[in-house]
C-alpha positions in Angstrom: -0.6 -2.0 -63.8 -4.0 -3.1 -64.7 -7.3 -2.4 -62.3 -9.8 -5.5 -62.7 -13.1 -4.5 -61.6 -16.2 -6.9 -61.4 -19.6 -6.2 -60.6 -22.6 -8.9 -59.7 -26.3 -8.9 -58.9 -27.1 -11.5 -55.9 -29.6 -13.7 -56.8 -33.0 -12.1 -55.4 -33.0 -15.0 -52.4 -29.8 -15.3 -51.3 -28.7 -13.8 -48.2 -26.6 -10.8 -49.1 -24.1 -10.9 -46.5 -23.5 -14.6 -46.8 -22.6 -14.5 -50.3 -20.0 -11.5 -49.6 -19.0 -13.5 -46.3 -18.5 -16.8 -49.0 -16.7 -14.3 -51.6 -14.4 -12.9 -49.3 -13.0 -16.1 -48.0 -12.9 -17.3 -51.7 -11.0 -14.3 -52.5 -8.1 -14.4 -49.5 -7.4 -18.3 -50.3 -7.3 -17.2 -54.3 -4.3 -14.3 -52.8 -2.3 -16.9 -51.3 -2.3 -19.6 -54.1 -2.3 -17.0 -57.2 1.0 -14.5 -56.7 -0.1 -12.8 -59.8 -2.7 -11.0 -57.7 -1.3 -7.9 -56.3 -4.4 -6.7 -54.7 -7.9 -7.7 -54.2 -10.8 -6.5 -51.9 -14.5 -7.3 -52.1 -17.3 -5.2 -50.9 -21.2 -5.1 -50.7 -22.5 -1.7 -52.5 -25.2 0.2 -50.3 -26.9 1.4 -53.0 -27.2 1.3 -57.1 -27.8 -1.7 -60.0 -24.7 -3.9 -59.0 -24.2 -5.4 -55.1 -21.1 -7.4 -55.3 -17.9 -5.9 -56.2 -14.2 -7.5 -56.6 -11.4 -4.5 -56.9 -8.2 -6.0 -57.7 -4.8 -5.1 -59.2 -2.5 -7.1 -61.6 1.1 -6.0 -62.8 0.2 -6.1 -66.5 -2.3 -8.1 -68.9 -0.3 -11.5 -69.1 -1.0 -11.5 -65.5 -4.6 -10.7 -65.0 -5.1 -14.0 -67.7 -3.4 -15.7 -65.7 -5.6 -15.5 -62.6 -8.8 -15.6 -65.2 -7.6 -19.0 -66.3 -6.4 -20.3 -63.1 -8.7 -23.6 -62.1 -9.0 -22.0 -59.1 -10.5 -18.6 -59.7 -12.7 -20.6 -62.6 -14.2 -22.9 -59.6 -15.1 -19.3 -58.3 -16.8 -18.3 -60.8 -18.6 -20.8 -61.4 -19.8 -20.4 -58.0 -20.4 -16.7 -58.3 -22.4 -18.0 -61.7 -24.2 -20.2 -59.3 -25.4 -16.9 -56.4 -25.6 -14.1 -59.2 -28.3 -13.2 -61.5 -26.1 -10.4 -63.8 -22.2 -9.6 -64.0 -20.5 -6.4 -65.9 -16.7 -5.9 -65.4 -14.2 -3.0 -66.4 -10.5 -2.8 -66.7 -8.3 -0.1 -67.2 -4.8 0.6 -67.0 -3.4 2.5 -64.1 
């Protein structure tokens, strides 16, 4: 199993909450039309660098590329490119 982690900074004037609120419904439509995903969650950080935070969980590499190159999750990140200011992610096996 692999544990895909991604991390964002909300652009300075956006509405924090809103963007989460935007992410999270993002997220649950992604679940339903992308089987590989296995798990996600998204949170807001109360404190450090990084705000935004997707958790997720895919059986094994081929699958995680899968999601990353579905037309889908690429319209979501190109809307997360559009609210964010900053983006680190981290992947491990688990």
């Amino acid at each position: 199993m692999i544990k895909h982690i991604v991390l964002w900074k909300i652009n300075p004037d956006l509405d924090k909450q809103a963007v989460l609120n935007e992410f999270a419904r993002r997220t649950e439509f992604l679940k339903t039309i992308i089987p590989e995903i296995k798990e996600a969650r998204v949170a807001l950080s109360y404190a450090g660098e990084y705000e935004l935070c997707i958790d997720s969980i895919f059986e094994n590499d081929e699958e995680l590329q899968v999601y990353i190159n579905n037309p889908e999750h690429l319209k979501t990140r190109a809307w997360l490119n559009s609210v964010t200011c900053a983006k680190t992610s981290f992947d491990y096996v688990i």
